[in-house]
KETIMI-788321 format. One record per atom (N, C-alpha, C, O): residue number from 1; residue in one letter; x, y, z. Coordinates in nm, 3 decimals. Example, Ala and Ser with C-alpha at 12.3 -4.5 7.8 and 13.67 -1.06 7.14 Angstrom:
# KETIMI-788321
[1, 'a', [1.319, -0.569, 0.780]]
[1, 'a', [1.230, -0.450, 0.780]]
[1, 'a', [1.320, -0.330, 0.780]]
[1, 'a', [1.424, -0.332, 0.846]]
[2, 's', [1.285, -0.225, 0.708]]
[2, 's', [1.367, -0.106, 0.714]]
[2, 's', [1.290, 0.003, 0.787]]
[2, 's', [1.341, 0.114, 0.804]]
END
This chain:
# KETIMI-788321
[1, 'x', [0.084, -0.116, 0.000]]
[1, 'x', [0.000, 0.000, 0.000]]
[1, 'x', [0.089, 0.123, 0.000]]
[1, 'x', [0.195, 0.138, 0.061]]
[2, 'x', [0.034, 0.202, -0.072]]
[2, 'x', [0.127, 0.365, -0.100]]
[2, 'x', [0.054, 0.459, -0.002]]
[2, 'x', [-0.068, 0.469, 0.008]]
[3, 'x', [0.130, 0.514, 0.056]]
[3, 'x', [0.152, 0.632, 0.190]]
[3, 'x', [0.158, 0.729, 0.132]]
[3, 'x', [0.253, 0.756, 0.058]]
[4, 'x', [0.010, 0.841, 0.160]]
[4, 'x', [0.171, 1.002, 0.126]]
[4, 'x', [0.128, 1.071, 0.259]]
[4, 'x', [0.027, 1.064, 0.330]]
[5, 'x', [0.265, 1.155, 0.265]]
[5, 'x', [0.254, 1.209, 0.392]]
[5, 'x', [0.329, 1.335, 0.343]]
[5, 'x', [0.398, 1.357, 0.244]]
[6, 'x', [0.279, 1.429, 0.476]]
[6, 'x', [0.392, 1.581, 0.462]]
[6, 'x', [0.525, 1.543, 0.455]]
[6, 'x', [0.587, 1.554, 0.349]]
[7, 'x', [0.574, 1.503, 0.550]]
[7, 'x', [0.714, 1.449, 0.578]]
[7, 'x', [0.716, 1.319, 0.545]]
[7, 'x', [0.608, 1.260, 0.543]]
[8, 'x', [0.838, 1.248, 0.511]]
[8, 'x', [0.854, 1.059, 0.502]]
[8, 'x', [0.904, 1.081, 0.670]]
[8, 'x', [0.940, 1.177, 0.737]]
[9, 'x', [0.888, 0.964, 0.690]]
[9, 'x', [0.903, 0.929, 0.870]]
[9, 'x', [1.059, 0.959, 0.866]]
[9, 'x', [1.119, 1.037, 0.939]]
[10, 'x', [1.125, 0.860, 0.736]]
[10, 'x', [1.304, 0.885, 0.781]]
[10, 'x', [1.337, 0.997, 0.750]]
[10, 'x', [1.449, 1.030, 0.789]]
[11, 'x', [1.271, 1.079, 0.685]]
[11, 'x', [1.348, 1.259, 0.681]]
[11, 'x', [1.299, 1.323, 0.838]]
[11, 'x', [1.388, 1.390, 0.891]]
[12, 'x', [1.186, 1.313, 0.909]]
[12, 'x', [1.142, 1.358, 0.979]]
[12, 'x', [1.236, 1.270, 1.126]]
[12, 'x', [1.223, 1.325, 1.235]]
[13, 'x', [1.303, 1.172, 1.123]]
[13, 'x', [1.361, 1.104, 1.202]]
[13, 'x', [1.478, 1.174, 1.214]]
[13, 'x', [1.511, 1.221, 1.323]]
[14, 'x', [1.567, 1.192, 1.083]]
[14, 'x', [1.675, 1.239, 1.048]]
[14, 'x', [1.707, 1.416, 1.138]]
[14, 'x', [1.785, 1.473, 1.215]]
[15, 'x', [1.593, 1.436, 1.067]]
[15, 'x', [1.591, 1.570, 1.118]]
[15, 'x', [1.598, 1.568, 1.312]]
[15, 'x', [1.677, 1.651, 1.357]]
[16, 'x', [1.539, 1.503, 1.392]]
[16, 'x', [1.520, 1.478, 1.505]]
[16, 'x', [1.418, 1.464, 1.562]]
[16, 'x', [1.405, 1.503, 1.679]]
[17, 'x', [1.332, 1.413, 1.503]]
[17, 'x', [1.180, 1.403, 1.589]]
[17, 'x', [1.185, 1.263, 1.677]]
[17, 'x', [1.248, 1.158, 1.666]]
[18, 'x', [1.094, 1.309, 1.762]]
[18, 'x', [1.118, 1.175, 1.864]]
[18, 'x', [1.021, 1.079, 1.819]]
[18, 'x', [0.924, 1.093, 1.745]]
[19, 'x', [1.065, 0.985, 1.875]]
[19, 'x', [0.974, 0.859, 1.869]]
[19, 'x', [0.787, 0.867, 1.902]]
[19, 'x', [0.716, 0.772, 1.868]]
[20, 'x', [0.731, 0.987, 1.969]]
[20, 'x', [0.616, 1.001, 2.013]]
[20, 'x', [0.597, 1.042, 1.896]]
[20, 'x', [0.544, 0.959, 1.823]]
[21, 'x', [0.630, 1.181, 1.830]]
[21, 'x', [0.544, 1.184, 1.691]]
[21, 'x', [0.588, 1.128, 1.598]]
[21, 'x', [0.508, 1.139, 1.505]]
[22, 'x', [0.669, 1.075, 1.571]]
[22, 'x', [0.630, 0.985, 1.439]]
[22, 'x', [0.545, 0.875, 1.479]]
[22, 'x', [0.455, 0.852, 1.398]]
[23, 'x', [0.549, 0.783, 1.605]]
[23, 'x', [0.386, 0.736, 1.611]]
[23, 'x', [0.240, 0.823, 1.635]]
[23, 'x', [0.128, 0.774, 1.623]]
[24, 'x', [0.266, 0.941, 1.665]]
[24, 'x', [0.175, 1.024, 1.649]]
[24, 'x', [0.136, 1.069, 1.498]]
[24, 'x', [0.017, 1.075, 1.467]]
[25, 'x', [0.228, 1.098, 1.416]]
[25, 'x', [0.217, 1.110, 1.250]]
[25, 'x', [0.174, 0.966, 1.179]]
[25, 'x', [0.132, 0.951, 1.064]]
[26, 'x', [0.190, 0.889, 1.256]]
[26, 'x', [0.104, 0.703, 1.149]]
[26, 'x', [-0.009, 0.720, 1.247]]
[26, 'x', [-0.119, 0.731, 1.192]]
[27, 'x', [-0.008, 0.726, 1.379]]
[27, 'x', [-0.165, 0.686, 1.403]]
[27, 'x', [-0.271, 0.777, 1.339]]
[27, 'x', [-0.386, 0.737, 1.322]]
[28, 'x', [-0.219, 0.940, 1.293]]
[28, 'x', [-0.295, 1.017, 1.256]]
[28, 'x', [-0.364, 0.995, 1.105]]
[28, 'x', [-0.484, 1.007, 1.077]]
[29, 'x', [-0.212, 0.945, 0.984]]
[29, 'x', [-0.256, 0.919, 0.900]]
[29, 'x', [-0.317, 0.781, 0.863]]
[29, 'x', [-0.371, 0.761, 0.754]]
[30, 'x', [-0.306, 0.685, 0.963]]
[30, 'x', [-0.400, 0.540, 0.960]]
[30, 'x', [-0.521, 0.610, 0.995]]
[30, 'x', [-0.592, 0.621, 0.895]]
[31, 'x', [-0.586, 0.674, 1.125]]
[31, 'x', [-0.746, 0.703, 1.125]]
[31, 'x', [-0.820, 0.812, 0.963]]
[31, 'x', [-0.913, 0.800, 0.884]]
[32, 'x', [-0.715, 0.901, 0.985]]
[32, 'x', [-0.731, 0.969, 0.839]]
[32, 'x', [-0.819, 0.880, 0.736]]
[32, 'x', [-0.936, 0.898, 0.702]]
[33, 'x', [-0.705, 0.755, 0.685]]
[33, 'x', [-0.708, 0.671, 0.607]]
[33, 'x', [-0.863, 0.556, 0.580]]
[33, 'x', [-0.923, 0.514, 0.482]]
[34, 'x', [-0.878, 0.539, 0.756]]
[34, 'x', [-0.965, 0.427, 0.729]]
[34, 'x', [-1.096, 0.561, 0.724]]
[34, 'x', [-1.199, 0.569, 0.656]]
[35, 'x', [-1.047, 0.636, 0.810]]
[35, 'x', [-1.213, 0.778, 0.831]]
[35, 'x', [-1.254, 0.766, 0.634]]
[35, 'x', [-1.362, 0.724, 0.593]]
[36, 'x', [-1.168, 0.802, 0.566]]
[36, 'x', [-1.202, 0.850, 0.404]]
[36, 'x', [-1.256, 0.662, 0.380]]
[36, 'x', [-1.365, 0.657, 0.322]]
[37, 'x', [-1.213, 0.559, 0.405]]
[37, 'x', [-1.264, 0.444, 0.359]]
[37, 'x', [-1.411, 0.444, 0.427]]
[37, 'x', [-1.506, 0.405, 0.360]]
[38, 'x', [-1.428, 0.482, 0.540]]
[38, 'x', [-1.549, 0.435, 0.586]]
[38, 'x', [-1.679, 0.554, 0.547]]
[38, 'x', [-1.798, 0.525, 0.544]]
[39, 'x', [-1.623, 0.687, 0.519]]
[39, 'x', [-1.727, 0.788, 0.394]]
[39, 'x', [-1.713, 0.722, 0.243]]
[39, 'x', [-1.805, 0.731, 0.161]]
[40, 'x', [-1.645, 0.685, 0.228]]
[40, 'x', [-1.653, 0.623, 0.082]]
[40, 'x', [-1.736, 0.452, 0.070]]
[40, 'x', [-1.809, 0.417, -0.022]]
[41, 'x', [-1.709, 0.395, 0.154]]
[41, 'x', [-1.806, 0.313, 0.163]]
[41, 'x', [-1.939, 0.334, 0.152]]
[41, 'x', [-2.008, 0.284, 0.063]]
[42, 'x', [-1.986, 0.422, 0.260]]
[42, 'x', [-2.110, 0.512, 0.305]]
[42, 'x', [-2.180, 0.543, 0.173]]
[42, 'x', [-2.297, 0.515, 0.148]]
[43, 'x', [-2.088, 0.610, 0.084]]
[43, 'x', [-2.134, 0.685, -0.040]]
[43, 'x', [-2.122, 0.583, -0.164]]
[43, 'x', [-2.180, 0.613, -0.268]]
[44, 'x', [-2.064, 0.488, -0.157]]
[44, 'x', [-2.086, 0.338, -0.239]]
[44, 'x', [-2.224, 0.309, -0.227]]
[44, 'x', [-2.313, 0.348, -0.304]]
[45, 'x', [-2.244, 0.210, -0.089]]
[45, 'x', [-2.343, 0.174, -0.021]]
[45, 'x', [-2.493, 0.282, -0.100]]
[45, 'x', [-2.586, 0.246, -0.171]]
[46, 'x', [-2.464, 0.386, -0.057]]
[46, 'x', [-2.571, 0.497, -0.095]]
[46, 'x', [-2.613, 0.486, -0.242]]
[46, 'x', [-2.726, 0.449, -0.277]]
[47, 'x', [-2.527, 0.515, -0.314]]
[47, 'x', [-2.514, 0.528, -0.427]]
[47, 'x', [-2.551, 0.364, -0.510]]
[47, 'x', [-2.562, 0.360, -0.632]]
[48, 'x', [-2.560, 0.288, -0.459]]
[48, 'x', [-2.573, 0.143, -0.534]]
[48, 'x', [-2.701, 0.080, -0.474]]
[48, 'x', [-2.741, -0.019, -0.535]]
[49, 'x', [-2.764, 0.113, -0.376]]
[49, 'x', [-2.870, 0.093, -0.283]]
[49, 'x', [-3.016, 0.061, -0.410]]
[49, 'x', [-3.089, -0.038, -0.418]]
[50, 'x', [-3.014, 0.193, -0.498]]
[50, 'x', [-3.118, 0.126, -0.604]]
[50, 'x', [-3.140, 0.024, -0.665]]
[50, 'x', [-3.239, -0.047, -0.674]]
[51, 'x', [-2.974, 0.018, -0.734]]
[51, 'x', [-2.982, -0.117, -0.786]]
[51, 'x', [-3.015, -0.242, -0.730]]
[51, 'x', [-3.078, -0.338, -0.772]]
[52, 'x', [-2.931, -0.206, -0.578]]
[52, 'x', [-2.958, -0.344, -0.501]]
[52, 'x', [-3.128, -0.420, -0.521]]
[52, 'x', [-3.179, -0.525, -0.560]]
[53, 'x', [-3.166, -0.288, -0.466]]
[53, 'x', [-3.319, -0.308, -0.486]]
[53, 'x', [-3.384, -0.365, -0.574]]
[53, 'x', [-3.431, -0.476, -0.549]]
[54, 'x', [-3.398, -0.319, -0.669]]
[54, 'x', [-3.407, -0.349, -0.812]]
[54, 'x', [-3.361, -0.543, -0.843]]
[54, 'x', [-3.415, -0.634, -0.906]]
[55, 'x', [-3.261, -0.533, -0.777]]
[55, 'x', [-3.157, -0.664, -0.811]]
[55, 'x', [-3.258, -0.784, -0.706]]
[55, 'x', [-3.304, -0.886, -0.758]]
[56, 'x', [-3.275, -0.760, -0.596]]
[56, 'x', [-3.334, -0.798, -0.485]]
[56, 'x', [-3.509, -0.842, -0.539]]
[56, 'x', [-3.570, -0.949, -0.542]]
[57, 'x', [-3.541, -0.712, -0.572]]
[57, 'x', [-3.707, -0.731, -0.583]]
[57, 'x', [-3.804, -0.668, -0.490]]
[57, 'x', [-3.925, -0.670, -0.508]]
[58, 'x', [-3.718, -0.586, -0.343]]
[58, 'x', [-3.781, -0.545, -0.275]]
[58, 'x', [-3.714, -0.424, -0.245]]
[58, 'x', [-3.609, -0.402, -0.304]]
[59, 'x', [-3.760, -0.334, -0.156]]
[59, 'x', [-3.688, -0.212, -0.098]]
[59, 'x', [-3.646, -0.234, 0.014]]
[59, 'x', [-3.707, -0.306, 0.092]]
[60, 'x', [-3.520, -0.170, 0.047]]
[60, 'x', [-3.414, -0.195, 0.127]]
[60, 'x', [-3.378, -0.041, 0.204]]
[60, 'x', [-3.286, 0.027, 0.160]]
[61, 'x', [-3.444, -0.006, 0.299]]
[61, 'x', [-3.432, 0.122, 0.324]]
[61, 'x', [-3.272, 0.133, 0.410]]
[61, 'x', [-3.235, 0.084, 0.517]]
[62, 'x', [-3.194, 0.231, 0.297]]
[62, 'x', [-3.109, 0.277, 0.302]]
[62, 'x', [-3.097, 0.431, 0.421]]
[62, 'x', [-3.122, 0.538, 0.365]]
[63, 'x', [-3.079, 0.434, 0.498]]
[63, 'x', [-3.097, 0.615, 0.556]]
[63, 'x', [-3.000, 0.568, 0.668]]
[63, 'x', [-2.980, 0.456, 0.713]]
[64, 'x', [-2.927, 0.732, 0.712]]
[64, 'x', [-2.876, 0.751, 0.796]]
[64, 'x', [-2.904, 0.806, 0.988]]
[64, 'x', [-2.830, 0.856, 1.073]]
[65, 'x', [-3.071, 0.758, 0.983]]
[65, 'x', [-3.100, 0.768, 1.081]]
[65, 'x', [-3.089, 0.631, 1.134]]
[65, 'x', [-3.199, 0.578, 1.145]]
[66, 'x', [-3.018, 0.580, 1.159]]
[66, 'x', [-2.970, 0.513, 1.236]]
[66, 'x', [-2.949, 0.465, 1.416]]
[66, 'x', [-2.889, 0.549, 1.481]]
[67, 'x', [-2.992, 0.348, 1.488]]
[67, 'x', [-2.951, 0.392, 1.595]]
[67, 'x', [-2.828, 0.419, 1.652]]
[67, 'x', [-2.723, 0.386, 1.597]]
[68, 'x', [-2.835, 0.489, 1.778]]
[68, 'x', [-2.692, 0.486, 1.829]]
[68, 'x', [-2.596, 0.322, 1.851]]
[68, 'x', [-2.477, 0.336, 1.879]]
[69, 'x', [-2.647, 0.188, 1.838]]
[69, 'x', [-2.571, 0.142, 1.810]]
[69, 'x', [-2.486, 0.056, 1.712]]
[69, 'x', [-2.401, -0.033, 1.717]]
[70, 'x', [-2.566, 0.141, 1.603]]
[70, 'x', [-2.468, 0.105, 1.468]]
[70, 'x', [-2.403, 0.222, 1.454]]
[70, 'x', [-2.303, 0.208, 1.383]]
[71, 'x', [-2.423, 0.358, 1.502]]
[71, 'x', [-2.316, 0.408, 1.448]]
[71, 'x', [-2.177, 0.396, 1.609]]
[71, 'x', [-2.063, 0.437, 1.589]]
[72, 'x', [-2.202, 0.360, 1.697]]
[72, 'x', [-2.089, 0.294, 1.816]]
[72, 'x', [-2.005, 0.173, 1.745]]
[72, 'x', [-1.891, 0.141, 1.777]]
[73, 'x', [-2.082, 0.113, 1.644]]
[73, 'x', [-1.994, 0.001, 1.592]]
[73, 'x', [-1.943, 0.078, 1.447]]
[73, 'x', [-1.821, 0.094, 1.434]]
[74, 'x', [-1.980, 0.098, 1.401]]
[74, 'x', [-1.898, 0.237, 1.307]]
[74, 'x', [-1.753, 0.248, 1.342]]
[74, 'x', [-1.651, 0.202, 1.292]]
[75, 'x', [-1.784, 0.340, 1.465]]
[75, 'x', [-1.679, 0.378, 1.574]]
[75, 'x', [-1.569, 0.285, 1.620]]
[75, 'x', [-1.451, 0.319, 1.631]]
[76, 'x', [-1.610, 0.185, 1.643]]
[76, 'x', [-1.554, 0.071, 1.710]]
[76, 'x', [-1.484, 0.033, 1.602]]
[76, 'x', [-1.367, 0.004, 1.626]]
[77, 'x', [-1.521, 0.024, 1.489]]
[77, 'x', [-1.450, -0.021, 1.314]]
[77, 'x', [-1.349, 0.099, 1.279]]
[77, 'x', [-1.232, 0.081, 1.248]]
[78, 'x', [-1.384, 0.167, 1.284]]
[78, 'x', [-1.310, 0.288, 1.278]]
[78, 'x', [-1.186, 0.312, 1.351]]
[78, 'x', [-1.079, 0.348, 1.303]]
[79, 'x', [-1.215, 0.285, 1.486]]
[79, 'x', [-1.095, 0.295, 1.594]]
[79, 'x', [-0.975, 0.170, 1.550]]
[79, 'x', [-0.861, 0.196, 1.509]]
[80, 'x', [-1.023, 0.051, 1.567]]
[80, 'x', [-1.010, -0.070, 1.570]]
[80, 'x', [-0.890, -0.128, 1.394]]
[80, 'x', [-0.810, -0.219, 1.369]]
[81, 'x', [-0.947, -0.014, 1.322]]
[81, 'x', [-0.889, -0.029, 1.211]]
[81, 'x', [-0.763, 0.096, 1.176]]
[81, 'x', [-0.690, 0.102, 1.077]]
[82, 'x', [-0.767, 0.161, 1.259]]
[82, 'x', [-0.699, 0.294, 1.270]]
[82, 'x', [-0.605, 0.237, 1.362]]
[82, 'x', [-0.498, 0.270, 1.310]]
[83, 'x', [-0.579, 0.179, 1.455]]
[83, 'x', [-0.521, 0.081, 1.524]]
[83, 'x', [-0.458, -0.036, 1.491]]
[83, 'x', [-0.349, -0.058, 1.544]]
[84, 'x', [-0.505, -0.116, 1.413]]
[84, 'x', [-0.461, -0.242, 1.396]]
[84, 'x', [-0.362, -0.224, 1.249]]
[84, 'x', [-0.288, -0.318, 1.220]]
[85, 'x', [-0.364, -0.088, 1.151]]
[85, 'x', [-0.333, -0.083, 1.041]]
[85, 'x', [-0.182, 0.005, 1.109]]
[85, 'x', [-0.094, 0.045, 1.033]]
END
């Protein structure tokens, strides 16, 4: 997988940054990363929802009113993947 960042970690090492932010600079750009995967999903999902329908035979109500605990597991995916990446 291709990274871009302001700084590369080894110029920003070189230069003297400590060990806290450059894990502070990956954990930022891993949540970054999965945050834009999990709106782009969202807007997949959204965006293909007709067809599904269509494909299915029935309606499939798509909306973002949601309860609070799908969007806690959102969260939990979000964290969890921002973490583990």
């Amino acid at each position: 997988m291709i990274r871009f960042s302001l700084l590369p970690r080894g110029f920003r090492k070189v230069v003297g940054a400590l060990r806290s932010d450059l894990v502070r600079q990956f954990m930022l750009e891993s949540l970054l990363l999965n945050l834009a995967a999990l709106i782009l999903s969202f807007g997949i999902a959204y965006a293909l929802s007709p067809s599904f329908n269509n494909l299915m035979g029935r309606r499939v109500i798509l909306g973002f009113q949601m309860t609070g605990r799908y969007w806690l597991l959102f969260s939990g995916l979000l964290a969890s993947g921002a973490i583990l990446s």
